[in-house]
C-alpha positions in Angstrom: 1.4 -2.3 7.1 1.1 0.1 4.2 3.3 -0.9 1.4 1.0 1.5 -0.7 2.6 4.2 -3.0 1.7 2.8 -6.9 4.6 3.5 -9.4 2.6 5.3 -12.1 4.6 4.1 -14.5 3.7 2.1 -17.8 2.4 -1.1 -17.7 4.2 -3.9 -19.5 2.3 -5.8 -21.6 3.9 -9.3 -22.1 2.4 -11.6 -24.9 2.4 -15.0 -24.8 3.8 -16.4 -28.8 1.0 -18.5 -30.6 2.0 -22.0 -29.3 3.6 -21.1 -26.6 2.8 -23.1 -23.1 3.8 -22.0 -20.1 5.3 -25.0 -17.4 2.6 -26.4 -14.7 5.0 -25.2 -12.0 8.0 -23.0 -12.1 10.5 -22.6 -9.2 13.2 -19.2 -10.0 16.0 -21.2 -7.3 15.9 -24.3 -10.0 16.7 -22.5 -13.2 18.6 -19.9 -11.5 20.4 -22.0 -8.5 22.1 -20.0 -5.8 21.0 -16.5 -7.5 17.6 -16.7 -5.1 18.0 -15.8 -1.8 16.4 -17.3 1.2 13.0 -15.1 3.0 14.3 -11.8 5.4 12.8 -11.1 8.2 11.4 -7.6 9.8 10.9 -8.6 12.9 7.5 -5.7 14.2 9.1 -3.6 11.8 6.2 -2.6 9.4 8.9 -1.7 6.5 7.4 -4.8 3.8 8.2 -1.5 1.3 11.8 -1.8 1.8 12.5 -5.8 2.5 10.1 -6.8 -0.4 12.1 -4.4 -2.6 15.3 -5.1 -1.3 14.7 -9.0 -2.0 14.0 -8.6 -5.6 16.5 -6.7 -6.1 18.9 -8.6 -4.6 17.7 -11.5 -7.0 16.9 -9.3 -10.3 20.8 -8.2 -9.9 22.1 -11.4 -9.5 20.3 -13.0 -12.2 21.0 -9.9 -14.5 24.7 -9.9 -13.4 24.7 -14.0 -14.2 26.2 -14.3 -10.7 29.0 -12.4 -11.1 27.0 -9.9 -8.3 25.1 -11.5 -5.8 24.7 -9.3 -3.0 21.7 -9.6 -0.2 20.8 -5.8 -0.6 20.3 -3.6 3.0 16.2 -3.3 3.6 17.8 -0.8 6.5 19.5 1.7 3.8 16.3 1.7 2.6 14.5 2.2 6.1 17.4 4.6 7.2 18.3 6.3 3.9 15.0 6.4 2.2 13.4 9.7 3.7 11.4 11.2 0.8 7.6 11.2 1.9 8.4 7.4 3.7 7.4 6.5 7.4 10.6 3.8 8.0 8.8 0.9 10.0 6.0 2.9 10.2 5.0 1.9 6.6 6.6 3.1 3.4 6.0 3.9 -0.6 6.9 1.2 -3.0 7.7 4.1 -6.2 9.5 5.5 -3.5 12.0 2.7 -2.7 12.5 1.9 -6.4 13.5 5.1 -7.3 15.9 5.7 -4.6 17.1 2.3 -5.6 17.5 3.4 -8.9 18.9 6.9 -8.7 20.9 6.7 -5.0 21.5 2.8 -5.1 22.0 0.8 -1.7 25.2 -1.4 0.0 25.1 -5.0 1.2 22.8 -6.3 4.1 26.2 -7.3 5.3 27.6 -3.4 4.8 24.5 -2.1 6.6 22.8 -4.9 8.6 19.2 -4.1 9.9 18.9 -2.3 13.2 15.6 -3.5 14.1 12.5 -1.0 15.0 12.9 2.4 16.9 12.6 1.5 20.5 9.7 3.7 20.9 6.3 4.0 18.2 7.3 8.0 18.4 11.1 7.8 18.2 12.9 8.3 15.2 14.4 5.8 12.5 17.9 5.2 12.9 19.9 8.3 11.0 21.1 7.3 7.5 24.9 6.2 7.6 25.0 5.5 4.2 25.4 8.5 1.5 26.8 8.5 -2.2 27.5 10.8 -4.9 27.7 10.5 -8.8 30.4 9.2 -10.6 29.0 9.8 -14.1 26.2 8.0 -16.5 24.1 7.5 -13.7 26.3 5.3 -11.3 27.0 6.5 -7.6 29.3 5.4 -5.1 29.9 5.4 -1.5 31.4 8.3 0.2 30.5 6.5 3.5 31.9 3.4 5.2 29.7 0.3 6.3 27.9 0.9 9.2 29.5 -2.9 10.5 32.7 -1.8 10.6 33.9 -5.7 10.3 32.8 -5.0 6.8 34.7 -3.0 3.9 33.0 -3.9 0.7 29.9 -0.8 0.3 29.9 -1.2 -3.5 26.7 0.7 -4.3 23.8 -1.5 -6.2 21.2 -0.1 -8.3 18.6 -0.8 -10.8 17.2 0.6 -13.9 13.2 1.8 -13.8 10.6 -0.6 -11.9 7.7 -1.5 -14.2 4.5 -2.4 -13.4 3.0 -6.0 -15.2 -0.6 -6.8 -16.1 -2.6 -8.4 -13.7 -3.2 -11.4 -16.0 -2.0 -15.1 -14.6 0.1 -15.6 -17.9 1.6 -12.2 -18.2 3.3 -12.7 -14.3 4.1 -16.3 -15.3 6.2 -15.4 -18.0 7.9 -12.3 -16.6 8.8 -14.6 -13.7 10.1 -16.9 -15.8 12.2 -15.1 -17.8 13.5 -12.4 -15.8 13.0 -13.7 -11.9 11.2 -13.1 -9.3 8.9 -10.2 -8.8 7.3 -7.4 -6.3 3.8 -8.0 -5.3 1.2 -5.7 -3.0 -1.3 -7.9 -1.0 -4.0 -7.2 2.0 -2.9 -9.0 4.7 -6.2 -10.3 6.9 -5.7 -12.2 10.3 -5.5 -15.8 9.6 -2.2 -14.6 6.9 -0.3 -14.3 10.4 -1.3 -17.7 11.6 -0.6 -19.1 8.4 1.6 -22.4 8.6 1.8 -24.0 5.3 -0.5 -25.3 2.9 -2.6 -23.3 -0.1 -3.9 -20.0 1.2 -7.1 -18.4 0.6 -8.6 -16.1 2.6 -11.3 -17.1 5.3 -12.4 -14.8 8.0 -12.1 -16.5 11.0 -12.8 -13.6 13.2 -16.3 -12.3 11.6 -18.6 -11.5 14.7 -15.3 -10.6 16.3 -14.9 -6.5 17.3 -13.1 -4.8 14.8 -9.5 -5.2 16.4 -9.5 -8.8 15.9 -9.4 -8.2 12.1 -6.3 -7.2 11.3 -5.9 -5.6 7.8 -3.1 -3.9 5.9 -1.2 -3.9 2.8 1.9 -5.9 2.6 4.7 -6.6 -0.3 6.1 -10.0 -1.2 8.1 -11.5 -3.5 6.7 -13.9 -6.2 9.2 -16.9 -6.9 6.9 -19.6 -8.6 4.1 -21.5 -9.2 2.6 -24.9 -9.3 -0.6 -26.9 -9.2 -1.7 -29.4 -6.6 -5.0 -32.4 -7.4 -7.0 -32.2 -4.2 -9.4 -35.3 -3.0 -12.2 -34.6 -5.1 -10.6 -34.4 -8.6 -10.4 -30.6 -9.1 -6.7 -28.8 -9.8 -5.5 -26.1 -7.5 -3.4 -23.9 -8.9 -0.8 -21.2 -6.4 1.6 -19.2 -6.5 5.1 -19.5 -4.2 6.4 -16.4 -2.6 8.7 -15.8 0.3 7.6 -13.5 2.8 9.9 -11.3 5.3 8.6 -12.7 9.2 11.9 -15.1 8.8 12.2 -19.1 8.6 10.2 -19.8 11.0 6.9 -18.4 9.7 4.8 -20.6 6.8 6.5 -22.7 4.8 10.2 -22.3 5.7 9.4 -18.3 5.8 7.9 -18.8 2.4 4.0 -19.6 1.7 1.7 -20.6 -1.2 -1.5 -18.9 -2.5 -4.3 -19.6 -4.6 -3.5 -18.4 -7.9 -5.6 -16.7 -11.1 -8.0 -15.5 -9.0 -6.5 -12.7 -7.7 -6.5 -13.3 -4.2 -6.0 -10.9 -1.5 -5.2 -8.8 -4.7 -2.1 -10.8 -5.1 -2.1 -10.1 -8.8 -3.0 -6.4 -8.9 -0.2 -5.0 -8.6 2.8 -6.4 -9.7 6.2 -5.0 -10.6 9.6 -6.1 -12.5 12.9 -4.5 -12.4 16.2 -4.8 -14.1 19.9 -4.3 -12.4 22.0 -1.9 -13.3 24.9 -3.9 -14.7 27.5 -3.2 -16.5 30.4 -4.8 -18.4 32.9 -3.2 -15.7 30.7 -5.1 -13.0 30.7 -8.6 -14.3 34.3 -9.2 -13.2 34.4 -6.5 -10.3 32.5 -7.5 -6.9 
């Protein structure tokens, strides 16, 4: 599931003030209720690049917007749409999906619901049925209508330059808290897909196993929290909450928690921010 592709971009060093303490658990849906929206699902579509980005997006720009936009952005205008050195639900770029985010902007999962996979490993993605063109100042608009034609609303969305954070605990805490939730690249083992709640760590249930037993990829999540939990012998546990895209059924109510400051799976390597593109003409518009 290669959610690969590394936005080369600057990384933004967040200090904490002298003083300053950060809370022992943080959930984004409490301070920011109804603006955080529940885990997608890709079904065996191996496009984590485009539903990871389209759910903090879709969050970023409703937080940004203070709820005057609060759209659940298309993952398939990404899948579809996004064509520039990406494989669809064959695996994708995450720079990739940010910058067409940011300089083609996407519709409404409701304008352009998701298709599912290509009926076939070798057939094509569905064609893009979404286009735009510039309006000025950087905003674009649709010259296409939705794809669900029960749907006329395809205002375009977009956001302004991803940023990557630093990998410290404290830095992602604090951009999560103040600005929403984030993008996060993980390896994905084997026992991640039998994962049904609790704290995860990796354990490798399937050493001594051949090879295809230990499945292994990249995948991208969204970060919403974090919290600690005592366990039976005294010592402090400390996760992070994200919400994953295999749908509700999957971990905690689609979402899971994972060990956090300790970087694992690489949960904290790679971690990006965004901003939405909004406006004062968009605060009263959608």
């Amino acid at each position: 599931m290669p959610a690969g592709g590394r936005p080369s971009g600057f990384v933004l060093q967040t200090m904490l003030v002298p003083g300053e303490v950060l809370p022992t658990a943080f959930e984004a849906s409490e301070k920011w209720p109804n603006l955080i929206h529940e885990p997608l699902d890709q079904g065996n579509c191996a496009g984590s690049w485009a539903f990871s980005t389209a759910a903090v997006a879709s969050d970023r720009v409703s937080i940004h917007s203070l709820g005057h936009m609060t759209p659940v952005l298309s993952p398939q205008n990404l899948l579809s749409c996004d064509k520039h050195n990406q494989q669809g639900c064959r695996g994708g770029h995450l720079d990739g999906a940010w910058w067409f985010l940011r300089r083609r902007g996407v519709v409404s999962d409701h304008c352009y619901p998701f298709s599912g996979r290509e009926k076939t490993e070798a057939g094509p993605a569905p064609r893009c049925m979404m286009h735009t063109r510039a309006t000025g100042r950087g905003k674009r608009q649709a010259t296409a209508r939705c794809p669900n034609h029960h749907v006329h609303a395809n205002d375009i969305y977009q956001v302004t330059p991803a940023y990557r954070l630093g990998s410290s605990e404290t830095e992602i805490m604090k951009e999560l808290m103040e600005n929403g939730p984030v993008q996060a690249l993980m390896e994905v083992h084997e026992d991640f897909f039998l994962y049904q709640g609790g704290i995860y760590s990796h354990t490798p249930v399937s050493l001594g196993r051949p090879e295809r037993y230990r499945r292994h990829g990249t995948h991208s999540v969204k970060i919403t929290g974090w919290g600690e939990e005592s366990l039976p012998d005294g010592r402090t546990l400390k996760y992070w909450t994200a919400a994953n895209s295999w749908g509700p059924a999957w971990g905690e109510k689609g979402h899971f928690r994972i060990v956090r400051g300790a970087n694992e799976c690489d949960i904290e390597s790679f971690v990006l921010g965004v901003w939405g593109r909004v406006g004062m003409e968009d605060m009263g518009h959608h």
